[in-house]
N, C-alpha and C positions, 0 to 999 in steps of 0.2 A: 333086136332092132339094128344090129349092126352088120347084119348079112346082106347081100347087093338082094335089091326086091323080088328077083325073078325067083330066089329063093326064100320068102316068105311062106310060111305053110300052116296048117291051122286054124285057129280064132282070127291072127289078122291076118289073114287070106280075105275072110270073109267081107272085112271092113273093106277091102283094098276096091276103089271105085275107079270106072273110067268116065271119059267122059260126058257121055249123056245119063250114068247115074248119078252122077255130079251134079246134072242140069235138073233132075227132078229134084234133090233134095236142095237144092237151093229154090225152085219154085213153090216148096213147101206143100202142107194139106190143104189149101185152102182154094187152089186151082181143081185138085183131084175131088173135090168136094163139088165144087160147081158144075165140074163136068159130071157126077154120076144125077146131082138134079136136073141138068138140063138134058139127059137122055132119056130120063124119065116123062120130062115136059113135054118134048118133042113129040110126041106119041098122043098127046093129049092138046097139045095148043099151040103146033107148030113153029116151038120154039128153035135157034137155030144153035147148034154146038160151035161154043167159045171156041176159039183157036189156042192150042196151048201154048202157055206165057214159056218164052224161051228166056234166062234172066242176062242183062248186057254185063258185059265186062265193064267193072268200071273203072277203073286206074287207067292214067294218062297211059300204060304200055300194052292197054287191052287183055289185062290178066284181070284175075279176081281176086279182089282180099279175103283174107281170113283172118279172125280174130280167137285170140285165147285170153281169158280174164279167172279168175278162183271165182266166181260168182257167176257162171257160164252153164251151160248144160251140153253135153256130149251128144243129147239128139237132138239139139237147136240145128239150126243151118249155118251157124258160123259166120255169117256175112257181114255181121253189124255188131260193134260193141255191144248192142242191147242183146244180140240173140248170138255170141260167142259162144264159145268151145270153149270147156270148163281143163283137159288135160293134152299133154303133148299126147300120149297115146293116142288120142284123137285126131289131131293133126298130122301125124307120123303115116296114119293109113292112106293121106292124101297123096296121088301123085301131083306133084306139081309140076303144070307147065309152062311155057315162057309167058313172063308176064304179073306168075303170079304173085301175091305176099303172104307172109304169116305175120301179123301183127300180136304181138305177147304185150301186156297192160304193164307199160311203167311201175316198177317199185314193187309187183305182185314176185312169188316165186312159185314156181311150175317144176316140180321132180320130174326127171327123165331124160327120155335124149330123142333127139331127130337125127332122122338120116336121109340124105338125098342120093338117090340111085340113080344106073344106067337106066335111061328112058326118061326121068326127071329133068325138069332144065333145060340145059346145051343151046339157048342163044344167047350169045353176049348181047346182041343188039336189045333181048329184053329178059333181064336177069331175073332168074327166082330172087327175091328178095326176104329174110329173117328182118325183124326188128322191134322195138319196141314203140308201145301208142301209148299216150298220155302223157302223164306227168314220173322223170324220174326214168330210170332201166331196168326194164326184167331181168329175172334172176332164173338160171337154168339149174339147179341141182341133181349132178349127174350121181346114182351110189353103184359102183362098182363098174361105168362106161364112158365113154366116149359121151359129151356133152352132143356136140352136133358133128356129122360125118356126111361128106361130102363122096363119093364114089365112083369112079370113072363118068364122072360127066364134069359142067362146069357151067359160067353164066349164072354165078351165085355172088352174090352180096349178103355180108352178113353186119348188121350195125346195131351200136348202141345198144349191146348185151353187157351183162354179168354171168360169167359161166364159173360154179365153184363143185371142185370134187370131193370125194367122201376119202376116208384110208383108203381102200381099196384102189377107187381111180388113181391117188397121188403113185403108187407101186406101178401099176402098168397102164395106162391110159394117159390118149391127148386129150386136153378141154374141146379143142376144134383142130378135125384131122383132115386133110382133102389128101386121098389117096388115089392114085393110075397103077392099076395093074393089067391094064390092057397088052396083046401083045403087039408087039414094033415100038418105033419110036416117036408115034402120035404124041402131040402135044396138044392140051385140052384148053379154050382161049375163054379169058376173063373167071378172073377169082377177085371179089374185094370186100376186105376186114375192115371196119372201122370204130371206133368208140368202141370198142369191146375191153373186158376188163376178164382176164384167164387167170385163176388160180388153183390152187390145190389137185393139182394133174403132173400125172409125169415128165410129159411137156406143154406147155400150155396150148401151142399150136404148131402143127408138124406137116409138112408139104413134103408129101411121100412118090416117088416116084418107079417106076416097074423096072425088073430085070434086062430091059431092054430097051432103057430110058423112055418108055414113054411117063408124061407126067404132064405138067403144067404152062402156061405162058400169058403172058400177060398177068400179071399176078401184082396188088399193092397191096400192102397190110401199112396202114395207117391209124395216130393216135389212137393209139391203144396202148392199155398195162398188163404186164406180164409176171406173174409175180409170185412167190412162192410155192413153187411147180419144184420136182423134184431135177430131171435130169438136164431141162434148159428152158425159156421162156420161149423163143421161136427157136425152128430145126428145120432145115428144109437136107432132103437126101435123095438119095439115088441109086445107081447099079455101080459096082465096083468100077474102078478109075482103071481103063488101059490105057497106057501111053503109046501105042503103037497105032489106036482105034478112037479116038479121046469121043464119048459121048456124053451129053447131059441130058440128064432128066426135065430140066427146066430150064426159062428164058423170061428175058424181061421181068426182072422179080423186083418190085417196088420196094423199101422197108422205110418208112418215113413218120418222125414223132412218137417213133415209141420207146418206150421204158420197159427197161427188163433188169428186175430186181430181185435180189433174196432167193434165188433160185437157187439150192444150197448144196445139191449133190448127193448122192447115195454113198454112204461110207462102207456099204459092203459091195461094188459095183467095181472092184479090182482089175477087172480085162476091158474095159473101156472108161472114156472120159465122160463125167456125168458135174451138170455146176454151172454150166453156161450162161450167158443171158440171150444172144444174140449167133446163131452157127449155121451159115449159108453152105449147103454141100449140093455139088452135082448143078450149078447152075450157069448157064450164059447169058452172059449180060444182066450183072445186079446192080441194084443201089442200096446203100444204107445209109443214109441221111438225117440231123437232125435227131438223134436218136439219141438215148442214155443206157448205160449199162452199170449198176453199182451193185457192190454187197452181193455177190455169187460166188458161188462154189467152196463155201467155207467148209460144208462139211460131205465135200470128194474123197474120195479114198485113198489111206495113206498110202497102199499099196500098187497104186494105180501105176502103169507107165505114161501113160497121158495125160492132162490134165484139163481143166477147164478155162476157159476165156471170157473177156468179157462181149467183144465183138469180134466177129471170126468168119474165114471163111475155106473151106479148102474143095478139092476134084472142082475146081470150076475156074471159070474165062471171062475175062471183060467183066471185074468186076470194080464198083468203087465203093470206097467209104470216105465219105465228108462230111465235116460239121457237125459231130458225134463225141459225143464224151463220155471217157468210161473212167470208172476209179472206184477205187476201195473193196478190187476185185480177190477172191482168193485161191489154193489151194490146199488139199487136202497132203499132197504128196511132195515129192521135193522137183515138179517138173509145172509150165504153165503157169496159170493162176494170173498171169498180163491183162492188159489194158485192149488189144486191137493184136491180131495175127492175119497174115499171110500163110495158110499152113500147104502139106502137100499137095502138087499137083496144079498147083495153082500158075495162072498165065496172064499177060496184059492186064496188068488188075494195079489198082494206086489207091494209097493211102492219103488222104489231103483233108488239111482245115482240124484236125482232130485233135481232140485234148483229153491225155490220160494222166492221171494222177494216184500217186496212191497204193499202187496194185501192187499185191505179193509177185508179180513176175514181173517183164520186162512191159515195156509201155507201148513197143510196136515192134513186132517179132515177124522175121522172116523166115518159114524152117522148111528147108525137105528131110522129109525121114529113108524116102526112096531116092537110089542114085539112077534115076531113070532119064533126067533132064530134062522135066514138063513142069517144073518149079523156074520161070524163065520172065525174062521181059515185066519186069515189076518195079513199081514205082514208088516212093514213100516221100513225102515231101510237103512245106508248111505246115506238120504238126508240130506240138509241144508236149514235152512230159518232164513231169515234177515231179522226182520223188518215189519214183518207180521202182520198182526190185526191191520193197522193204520187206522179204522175207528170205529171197535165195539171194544165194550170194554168184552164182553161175547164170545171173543174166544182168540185166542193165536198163537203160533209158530205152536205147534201141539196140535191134541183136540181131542178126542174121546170123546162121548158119543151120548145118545138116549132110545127110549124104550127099545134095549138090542143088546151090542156088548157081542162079546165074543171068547174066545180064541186069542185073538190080541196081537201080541209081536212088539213090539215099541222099536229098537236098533241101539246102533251106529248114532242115527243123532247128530248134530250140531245146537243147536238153539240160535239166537242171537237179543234181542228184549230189543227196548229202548220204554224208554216214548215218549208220543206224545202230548202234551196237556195235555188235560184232558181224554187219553185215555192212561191206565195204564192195557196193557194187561199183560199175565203173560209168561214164554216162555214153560208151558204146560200146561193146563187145563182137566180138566176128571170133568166128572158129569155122575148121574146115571146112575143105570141100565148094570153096568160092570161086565164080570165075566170072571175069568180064562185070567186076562189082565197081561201082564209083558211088564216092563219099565227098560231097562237095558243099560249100557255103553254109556249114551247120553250125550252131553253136553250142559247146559241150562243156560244160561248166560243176565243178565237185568239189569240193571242201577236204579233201585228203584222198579219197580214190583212186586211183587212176583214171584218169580222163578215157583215154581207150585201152582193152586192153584188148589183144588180137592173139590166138593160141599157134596161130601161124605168122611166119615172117612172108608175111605175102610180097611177091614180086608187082611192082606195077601195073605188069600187063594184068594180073589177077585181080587185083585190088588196088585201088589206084583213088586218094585222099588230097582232096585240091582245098585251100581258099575256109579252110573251116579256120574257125576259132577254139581253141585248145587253152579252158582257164582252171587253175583251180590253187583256191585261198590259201591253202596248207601244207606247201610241197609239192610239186609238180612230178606226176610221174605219168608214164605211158611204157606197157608193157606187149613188145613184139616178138613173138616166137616166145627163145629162152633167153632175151636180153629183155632189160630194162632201165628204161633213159629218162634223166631227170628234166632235160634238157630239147627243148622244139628245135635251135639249128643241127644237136649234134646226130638227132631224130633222122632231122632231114638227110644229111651229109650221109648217114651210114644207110640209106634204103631206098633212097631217090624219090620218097612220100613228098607231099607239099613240094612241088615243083612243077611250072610249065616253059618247059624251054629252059632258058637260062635264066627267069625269073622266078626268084623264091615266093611263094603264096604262103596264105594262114598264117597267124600269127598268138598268140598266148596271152595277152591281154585283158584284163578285167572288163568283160562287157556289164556288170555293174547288174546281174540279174538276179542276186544271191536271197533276194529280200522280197521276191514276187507274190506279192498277195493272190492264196488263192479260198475260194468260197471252202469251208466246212463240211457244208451238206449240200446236195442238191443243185448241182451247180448249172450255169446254162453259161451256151458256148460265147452268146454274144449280151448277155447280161451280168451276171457274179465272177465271172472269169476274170482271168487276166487281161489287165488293162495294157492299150498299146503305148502308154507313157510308162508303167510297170518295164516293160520289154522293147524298150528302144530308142526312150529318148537321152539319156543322161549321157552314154560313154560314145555315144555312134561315132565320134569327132575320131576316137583313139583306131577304130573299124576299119577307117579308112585303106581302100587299097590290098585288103587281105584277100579278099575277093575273087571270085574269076569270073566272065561272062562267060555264063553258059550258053548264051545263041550263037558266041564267038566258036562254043566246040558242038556245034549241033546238036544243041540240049531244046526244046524250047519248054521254057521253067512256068508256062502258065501263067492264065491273065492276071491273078491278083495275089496277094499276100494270106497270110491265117486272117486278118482282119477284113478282110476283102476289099483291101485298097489297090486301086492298078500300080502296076509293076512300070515304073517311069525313071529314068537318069540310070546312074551307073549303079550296078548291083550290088547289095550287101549282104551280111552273112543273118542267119537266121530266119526263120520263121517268121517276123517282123520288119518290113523292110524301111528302110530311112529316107531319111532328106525330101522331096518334094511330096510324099506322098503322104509323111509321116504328120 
């Protein structure tokens, strides 16, 4: 069932109906009955031959329903709950065209898998539509496939499913795959996920795109769970990354209210990163919004050189994540395992509103691996992370570096990072290969760490540190290059860091953040979270003045604050803004 239709062959050949055999078997025997009596009659009492019944499309988008129930029969006509289709093999033979549904009976479970081919589908304006009727959600159980596969078409809606896989499927198969292997770089319009609930699949749901970027657009995958899949819960990819040629597979990709959990990783999967919850590849113009990412990637491979994340995104452009919380992420290996990445390749794309906590790696990672220069123009600003890097000791709160980041402005977050053991992250890190990086109005806060530590004595023009706040309860250090200074002015004096003009910025100060309540489990960004009295209101007074306006250096810092309070009076440090707003 997973080969495009045209290569069907066999038993479902047989099944496979067009249109007007369609239209007989949904007019049933009961027309073809009356028509052999009345040419009978005809002949004898001038009876006149019925017209045959042609049956109306009934759904508002002028398609026809179809119904699947365990209490069904396979030679009913499908039309009505009452006279439903007892197996997906049955519905599978159907081509479907714009307009139509497959209705599956709440709370029932249906073995097998559907698949929608070239020739199925293709208007957005009136989408094939999956879903479930009644009371409750069906249940797809796929044993060794792909749940439901979507194949160079599009103008699909899939809702309010349960799709669970067998062993088999968890090793190689997605629960729901929409793949383009078309050639060129057609983009295929309107895909939409919702209420679906994916588990036990390699990926839960994978948006695949062809060698020659053709793929997807217009795409939302909303309120849905993703969740104990092997290599990540959503995946979206594409054709290898040229920086000379930069193309994507997809556009317009929605990702809003979902949860991706427990996705654990293959521990024998050593030449690639497997663990994910959330990893946009190959796309222009994303969103990832509202979302949650926890408990992934535990058991990725030690051996691996990559590793897993919890929200992520890399080869793609214009993309954003806000509003998203990710935490108690991990790895298998001694690299990854973060809260939120910017990975290779990646262009115009910003980090805002987001709260990571928790994670074996850094809590908002900037990295190129290639020194090509398409890692550029990137933004990371009003998040917050707590606690982050509690397993490597070679990342931090937030982190930039790689073979070459650049143009990156890093502002306004909140970083708050304690020791862990013998794991003394710092609450920012930078290592090579930075250029044209500003680090401004943040607040970085550690209990013995190093506040920053940077592997380069970066010059100004490369890296250039305004207006943050630099605190920590137990010894103040910050390590640049192969010095390291106990001390914020003697910092300043020897590197020309915190400084605008002839006025000194940033300051070292206790912003008083050390005791920030955050939720255990489960947390939501604008309910169990951090409180904006937690993060702003006690020391602000001490803040004062540390600051720089960034519209004054042609920054503009965005309407609202992590809390989404507008950005009004003179600017402060952190993620949390103060005074009229507060």
């Amino acid at each position: 069932m997973l080969r495009q239709r045209n290569e069907r062959t066999g038993a479902t050949d047989s099944v496979r109906r067009d249109d007007r055999s369609r239209a007989a078997t949904v007019a049933g025997l009961s027309r073809r009955t009356a028509v052999g009596m009345c040419a009978t009659a005809v002949l004898l009492a001038g009876c006149s031959m019925p017209t045959p019944h042609v049956p109306v499309r009934e759904n508002a988008q002028g398609g026809w329903n179809f119904y699947l129930s365990p209490r069904g029969d396979d030679s009913d006509d499908g039309r009505t709950p009452q006279t439903a289709w007892r197996t997906l093999r049955r519905a599978d033979a159907v081509r479907f065209k714009p307009g139509d549904r497959l209705r599956l009976q709440g709370g029932a479970q249906f073995k097998g898998t559907l698949s929608i081919g070239q020739g199925d589908a293709g208007d957005p304006r009136k989408p094939v539509v999956i879903e479930s009727y009644g009371k409750g959600r069906a249940i797809i159980l796929a044993g060794g496939t792909r749940a439901i596969e979507v194949h160079n078409t599009s103008g699909v809606a899939l809702r309010d499913l349960v799709v669970v896989g067998d062993a088999a499927a968890y090793r190689r198969h997605e629960g729901i795959a929409f793949i383009s292997d078309l050639p060129g770089d057609r983009k295929l319009p309107y895909l939409r996920v919702s209420g679906v609930e994916v588990k036990g699949f390699r990926n839960g749901i994978r948006l695949h795109g062809g060698a020659q970027a053709s793929g997807f657009r217009d795409v939302v995958i909303s309120d849905s769970a993703l969740h104990t899949n092997q290599d990540a819960g959503l995946v979206a990819d594409g054709p290898a990354f040229d920086a000379d040629a930069p193309a994507y597979a997809h556009e317009d990709v929605t990702v809003s209210r979902v949860t991706a959990y427990q996705n654990i990783g293959d521990p024998k999967a050593s030449h690639r990163n497997t663990g994910s919850g959330i990893v946009l590849g190959s796309v222009r113009r994303g969103l990832v919004e509202r979302s949650v990412a926890h408990d992934n990637g535990e058991f990725s491979s030690p051996g691996a050189l990559e590793g897993p994340e919890g929200i992520w995104t890399y080869d793609s452009t214009r993309m954003t994540f806000q509003k998203n919380v990710s935490y108690g992420n991990h790895t298998g290996s001694q690299v990854d395992g973060g809260g939120f990445g910017l990975d290779n390749n990646v262009s115009h794309s910003v980090m805002q509103y987001n709260l990571a906590y928790g994670n074996d790696g850094a809590g908002f990672l900037a990295y190129s691996g290639v020194a090509n220069g398409a890692h550029t123009d990137n933004t990371i600003r009003y998040n917050i992370s707590h606690n982050d890097s509690r397993r490597l000791q070679d990342y931090g709160g937030i982190v930039a570096f790689g073979a070459r980041v650049t143009n990156l402005a890093i502002y306004h977050n909140t970083v708050l990072t304690t020791a862990d053991g013998p794991v003394r992250a710092p609450a920012l890190r930078l290592q090579q290969s930075l250029g044209d990086v500003t680090v401004r109005n943040n607040v970085f806060v550690t209990d013995g760490p190093p506040v920053v530590e940077s592997q380069g004595a970066f010059v100004p023009s490369d890296v250039l540190l305004q207006g943050n706040d630099y605190h920590s309860s137990q010894g103040w250090s910050l390590l640049w290059g192969d010095r390291a200074f106990t001390d914020l002015d003697a910092w300043r004096q020897a590197t020309g860091q915190e400084t605008l003009g002839p006025r000194a910025t940033g300051t070292d100060v206790d912003p008083c953040l050390t005791r920030v309540p955050l939720p255990t489990a489960g947390p939501n960004l604008y309910g169990t979270g951090p409180t904006r009295g937690a993060l702003a209101s006690r020391c602000a007074g001490t803040l004062t003045g540390a600051a720089v306006n960034l519209r004054d250096l042609g920054v503009n810092p965005g309407p609202v604050d992590y809390f989404g309070a507008p950005l009004t009076g003179s600017p402060g440090v952190g993620a949390v803004q103060v005074g009229p707003t507060a």
